[in-house]
C-alpha positions in Angstrom: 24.9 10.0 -15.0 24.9 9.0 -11.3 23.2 12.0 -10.1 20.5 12.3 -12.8 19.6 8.8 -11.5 19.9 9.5 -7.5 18.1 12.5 -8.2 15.0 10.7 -9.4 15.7 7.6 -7.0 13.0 8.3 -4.8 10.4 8.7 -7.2 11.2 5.7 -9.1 10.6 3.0 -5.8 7.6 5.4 -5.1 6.3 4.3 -8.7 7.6 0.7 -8.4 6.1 0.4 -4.9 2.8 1.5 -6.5 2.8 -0.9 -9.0 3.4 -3.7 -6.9 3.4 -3.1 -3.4 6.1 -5.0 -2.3 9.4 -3.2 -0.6 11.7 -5.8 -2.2 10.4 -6.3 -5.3 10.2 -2.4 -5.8 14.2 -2.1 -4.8 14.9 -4.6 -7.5 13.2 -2.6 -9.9 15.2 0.2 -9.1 18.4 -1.5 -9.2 17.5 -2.9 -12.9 16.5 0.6 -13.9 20.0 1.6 -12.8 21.5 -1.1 -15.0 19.4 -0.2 -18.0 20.1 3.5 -17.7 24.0 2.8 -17.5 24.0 0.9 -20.3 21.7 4.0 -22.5 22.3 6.0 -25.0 22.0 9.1 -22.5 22.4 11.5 -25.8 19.3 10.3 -27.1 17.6 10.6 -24.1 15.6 14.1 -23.8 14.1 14.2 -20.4 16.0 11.5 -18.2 13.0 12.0 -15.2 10.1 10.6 -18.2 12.5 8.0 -19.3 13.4 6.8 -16.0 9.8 6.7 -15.1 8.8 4.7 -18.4 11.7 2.5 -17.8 10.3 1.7 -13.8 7.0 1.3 -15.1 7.9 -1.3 -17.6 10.0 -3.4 -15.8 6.9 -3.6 -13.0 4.6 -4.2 -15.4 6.5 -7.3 -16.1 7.1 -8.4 -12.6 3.6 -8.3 -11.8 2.4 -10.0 -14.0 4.4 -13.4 -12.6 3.8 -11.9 -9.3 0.0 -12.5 -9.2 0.6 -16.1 -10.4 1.7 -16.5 -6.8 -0.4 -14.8 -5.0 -3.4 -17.0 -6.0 -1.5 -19.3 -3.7 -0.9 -17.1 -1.1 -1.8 -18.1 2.8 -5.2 -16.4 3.7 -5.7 -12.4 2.3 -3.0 -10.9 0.8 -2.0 -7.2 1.6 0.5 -4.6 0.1 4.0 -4.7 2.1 3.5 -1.7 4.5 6.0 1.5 4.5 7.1 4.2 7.6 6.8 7.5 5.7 6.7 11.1 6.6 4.8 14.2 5.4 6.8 14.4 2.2 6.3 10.6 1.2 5.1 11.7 -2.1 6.3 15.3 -2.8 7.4 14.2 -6.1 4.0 12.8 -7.6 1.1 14.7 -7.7 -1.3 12.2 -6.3 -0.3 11.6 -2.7 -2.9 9.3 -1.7 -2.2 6.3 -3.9 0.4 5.2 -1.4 -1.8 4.8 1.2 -3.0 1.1 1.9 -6.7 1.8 1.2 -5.8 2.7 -2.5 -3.0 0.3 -2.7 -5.3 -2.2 -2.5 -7.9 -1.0 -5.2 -5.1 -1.1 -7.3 -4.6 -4.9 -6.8 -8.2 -5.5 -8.2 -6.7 -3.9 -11.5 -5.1 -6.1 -14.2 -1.5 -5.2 -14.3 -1.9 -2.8 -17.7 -4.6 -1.0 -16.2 -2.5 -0.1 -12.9 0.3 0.5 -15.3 -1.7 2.8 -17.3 -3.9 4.4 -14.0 -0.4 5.2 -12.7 1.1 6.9 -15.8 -2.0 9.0 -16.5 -3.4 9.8 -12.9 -0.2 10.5 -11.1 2.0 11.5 -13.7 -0.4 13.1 -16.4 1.2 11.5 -19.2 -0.9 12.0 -22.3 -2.5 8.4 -23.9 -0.3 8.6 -26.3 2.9 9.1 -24.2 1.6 6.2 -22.6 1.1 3.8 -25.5 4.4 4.6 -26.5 5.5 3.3 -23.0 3.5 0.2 -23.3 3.3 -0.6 -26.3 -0.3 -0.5 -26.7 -2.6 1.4 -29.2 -3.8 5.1 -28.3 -7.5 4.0 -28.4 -6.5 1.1 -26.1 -4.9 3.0 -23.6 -7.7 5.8 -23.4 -10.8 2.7 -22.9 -8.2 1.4 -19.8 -7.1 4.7 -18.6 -11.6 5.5 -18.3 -12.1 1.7 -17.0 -9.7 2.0 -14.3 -9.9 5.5 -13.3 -13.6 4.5 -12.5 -12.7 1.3 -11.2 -10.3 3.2 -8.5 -13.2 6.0 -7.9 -15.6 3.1 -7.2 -13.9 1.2 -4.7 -11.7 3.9 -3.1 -12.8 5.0 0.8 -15.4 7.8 0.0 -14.4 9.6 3.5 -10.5 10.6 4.3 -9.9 11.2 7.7 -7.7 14.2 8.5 -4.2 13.7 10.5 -6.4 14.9 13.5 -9.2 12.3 12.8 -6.6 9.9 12.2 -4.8 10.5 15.5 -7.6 10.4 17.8 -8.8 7.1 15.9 -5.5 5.0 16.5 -5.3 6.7 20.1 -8.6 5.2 21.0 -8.2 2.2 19.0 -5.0 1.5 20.9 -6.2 2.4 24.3 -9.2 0.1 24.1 -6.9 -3.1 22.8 -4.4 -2.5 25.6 -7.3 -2.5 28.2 -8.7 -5.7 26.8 -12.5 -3.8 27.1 -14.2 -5.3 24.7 -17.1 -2.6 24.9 -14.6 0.1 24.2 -13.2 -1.8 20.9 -16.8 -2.4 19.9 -17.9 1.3 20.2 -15.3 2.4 18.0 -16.3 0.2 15.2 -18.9 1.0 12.4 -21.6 -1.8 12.2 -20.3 -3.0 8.5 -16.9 -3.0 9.9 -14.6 -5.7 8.1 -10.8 -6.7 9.2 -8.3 -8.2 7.0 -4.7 -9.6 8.5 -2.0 -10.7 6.5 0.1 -13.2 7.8 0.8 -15.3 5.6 0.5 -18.4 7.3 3.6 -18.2 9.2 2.3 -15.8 12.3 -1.2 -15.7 13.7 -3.8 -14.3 11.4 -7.3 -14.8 10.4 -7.2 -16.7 7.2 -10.5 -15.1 6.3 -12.0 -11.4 5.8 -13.6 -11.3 9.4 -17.2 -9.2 9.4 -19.2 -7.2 11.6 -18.1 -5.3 15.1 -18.8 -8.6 17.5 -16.5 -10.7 15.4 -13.7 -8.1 15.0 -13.7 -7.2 18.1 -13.5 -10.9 19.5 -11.4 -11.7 17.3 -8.4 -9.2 17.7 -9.4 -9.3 21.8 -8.1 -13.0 21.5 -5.1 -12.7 19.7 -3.8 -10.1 22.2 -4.4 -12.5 25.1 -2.8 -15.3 24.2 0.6 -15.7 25.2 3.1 -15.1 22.2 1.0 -11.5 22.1 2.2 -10.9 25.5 4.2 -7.6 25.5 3.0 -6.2 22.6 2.7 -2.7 22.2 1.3 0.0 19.6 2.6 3.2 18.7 0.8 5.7 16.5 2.8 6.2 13.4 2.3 7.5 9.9 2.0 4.3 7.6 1.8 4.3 4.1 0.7 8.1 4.5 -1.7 7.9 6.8 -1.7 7.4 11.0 -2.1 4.0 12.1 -0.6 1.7 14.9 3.3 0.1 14.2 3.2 -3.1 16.6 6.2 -3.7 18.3 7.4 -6.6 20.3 11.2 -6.7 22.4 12.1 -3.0 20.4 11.7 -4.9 17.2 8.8 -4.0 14.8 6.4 -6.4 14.0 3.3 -5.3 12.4 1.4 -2.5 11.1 -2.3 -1.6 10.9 -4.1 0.8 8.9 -7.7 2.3 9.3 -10.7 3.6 7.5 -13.1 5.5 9.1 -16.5 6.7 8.6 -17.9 10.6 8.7 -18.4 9.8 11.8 -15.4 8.6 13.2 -16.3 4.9 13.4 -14.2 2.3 11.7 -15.1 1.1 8.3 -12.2 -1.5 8.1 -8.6 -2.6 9.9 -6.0 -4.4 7.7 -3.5 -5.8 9.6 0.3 -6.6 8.2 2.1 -9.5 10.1 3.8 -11.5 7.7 7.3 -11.2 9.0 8.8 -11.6 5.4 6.9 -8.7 4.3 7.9 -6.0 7.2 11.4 -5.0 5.2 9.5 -1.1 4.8 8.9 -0.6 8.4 12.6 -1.5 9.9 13.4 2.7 9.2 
């Protein structure tokens, strides 16, 4: 029983992690997928993996549904919790890419049965009615959600993926012109609808606004680096939620993470910034 479970363990917080894109909250789903599994009829269970997944699912289906009750009251913009990963981050779901922090949060602009559903279907290729099963719903239901949020996430996703390479050179020059303070430099690398988001939840400096345009960005981020608390800060190019972007550090201790889109042309489209200390726990190793 144990090792059908840690078998699958890594799938389930990548599904839980999906849903609601919190580290913690994702562990505790895990840990009361473990207790509902231990207390199952395992006999009448015919493919643990589906069951587990269903039973993940669920259970963050109905955490996130009290969880966006708080996060209307949530200090300035509200970002996913960001994760180290490696290469393999998602070798067990066929859809890599929802883990990265661009997709994450088109997910967030779903109600929490169409994420449940986009999830199931698009990463999983559960048929609608597997699904309804799942949720409960009807199978006409489920197809009309499963086509309103597939669009939904086609819509809003970046329409230009970088590749590892493109990725690389971005943070590299992204990091050289913030540690040089050139304000120039940061501007050239920006796209001219450029738009910055930092999450700090009001307990570590962050804009409490989307910030707009290169001149503003740049300005912005230029200041928060010089003042003094920024002082010994450093960025190291890291894969982050699948993708390479820049892990702040401060004293050897992690404090931060930001994630880039770019352009066809290399520019940058948009910068999220985490720095919400209580919402780090994924980039600690």
């Amino acid at each position: 029983m144990t090792d059908v479970f840690e078998e699958h363990r890594r799938l389930l917080f990548g599904t839980a992690y999906r849903m609601l894109g919190s580290v913690a909250d994702a562990e505790d789903i895990v840990q009361d997928a473990w207790l509902k599994w231990n207390q199952a009829d395992r006999s009448a269970v015919e493919h643990p993996k589906a069951y587990l997944v269903r039973t993940v699912t669920n259970l963050s289906l109905n955490r996130l549904t009290s969880a966006q009750v708080a996060r209307e009251a949530y200090v300035g913009p509200w970002l996913p919790e960001p994760i180290l990963t490696s290469p393999d981050v998602a070798e067990e779901a066929e859809l890599a890419d929802t883990v990265s922090m661009a997709v994450l949060v088109v997910l967030e602009t779903l109600t929490p049965t169409e994420r449940a559903v986009f999830m199931l279907r698009e990463v999983f290729g559960y048929s609608h009615a597997e699904i309804a099963e799942a949720i409960g719903k009807s199978e006409a239901t489920v197809r009309q959600q499963a086509h309103r949020a597939r669009e939904h996430v086609q819509a809003r996703r970046p329409r230009f993926t970088a590749d590892a390479a493109e990725q690389r050179e971005i943070a590299d020059k992204f990091r050289e012109a913030c540690a040089g303070g050139d304000l120039n430099s940061v501007l050239a690398l920006l796209a001219p609808d450029v738009t910055s988001w930092s999450d700090g939840g009001g307990v570590v400096t962050a804009a409490l606004r989307p910030l707009h345009g290169p001149d503003h960005v740049a300005r912005w981020l230029l200041g928060v680096l010089a003042k003094p608390e920024s002082q010994g800060v450093e960025m190291h190019v890291a894969e982050i939620n699948g993708e390479l972007g820049l892990l702040l550090t401060l004293g050897g201790m992690n404090i931060g993470a930001i994630n880039f889109e770019a352009s066809a042309e290399g520019r940058i489209t948009a910068i999220r910034m985490a720095l919400n200390p209580g919402k780090l726990r994924g980039l600690q190793g």
